[in-house]
N, C-alpha and C positions, 0 to 999 in steps of 0.2 A: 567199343565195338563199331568196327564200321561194313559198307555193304560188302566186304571181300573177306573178313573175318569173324565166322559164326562163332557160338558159345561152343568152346570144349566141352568134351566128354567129362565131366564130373570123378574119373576113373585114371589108373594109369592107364594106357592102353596095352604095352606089353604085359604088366600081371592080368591083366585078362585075357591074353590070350593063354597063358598059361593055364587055366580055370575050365574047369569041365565046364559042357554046354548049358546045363540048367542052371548055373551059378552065372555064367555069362549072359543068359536070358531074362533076367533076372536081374540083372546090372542094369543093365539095357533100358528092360521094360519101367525101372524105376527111375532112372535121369529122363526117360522121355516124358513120363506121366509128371514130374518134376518140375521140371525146364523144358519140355516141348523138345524140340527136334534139331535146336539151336539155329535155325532160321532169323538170320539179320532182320530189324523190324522194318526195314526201311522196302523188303520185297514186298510186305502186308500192303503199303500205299501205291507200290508199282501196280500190283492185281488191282486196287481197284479205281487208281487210272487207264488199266486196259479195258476195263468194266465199265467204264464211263466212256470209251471210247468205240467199244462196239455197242452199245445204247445210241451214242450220237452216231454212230454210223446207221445204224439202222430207223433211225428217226428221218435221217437227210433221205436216206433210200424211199422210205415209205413216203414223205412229206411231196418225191416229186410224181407220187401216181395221180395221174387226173383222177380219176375215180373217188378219192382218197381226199381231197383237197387237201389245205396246206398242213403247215405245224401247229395254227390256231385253233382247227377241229378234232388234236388228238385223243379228247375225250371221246370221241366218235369212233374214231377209225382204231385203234389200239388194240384192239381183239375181234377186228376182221378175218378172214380169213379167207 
């Protein structure tokens, strides 16, 4: 699996659509409780590289308020308001 080809549906896809909707739903609700949503693992570490990067954004932001002093006193200033 790589980041451009998620996990297939567990199902054919055309006999489902042939299948009335609560049998559809049903399909569904079971490969996702399953297998999840078939989400590449590799988007899981993208999030929380962007996560770390609006953290570090927001540290460099706050770190240049005088009021605030630097990065050293963030046990201080970190739920200022």
């Amino acid at each position: 699996m790589s980041l451009l080809s998620p996990t297939p549906a567990p199902y054919d896809p055309l006999d489902w659509v042939k299948r009335p909707f609560p049998e559809r739903a049903r399909m569904v609700c079971e490969a996702w409780a399953m297998q999840g949503y078939g989400t590449p693992p590799l988007i899981y570490v993208i999030h929380v590289l962007k996560i770390a990067l609006y953290v570090g954004v927001w540290i460099a932001f706050c770190a240049r308020s005088p009021q605030l002093g630097g990065v050293a006193t963030i046990g201080r200033w970190w739920l200022n308001a």
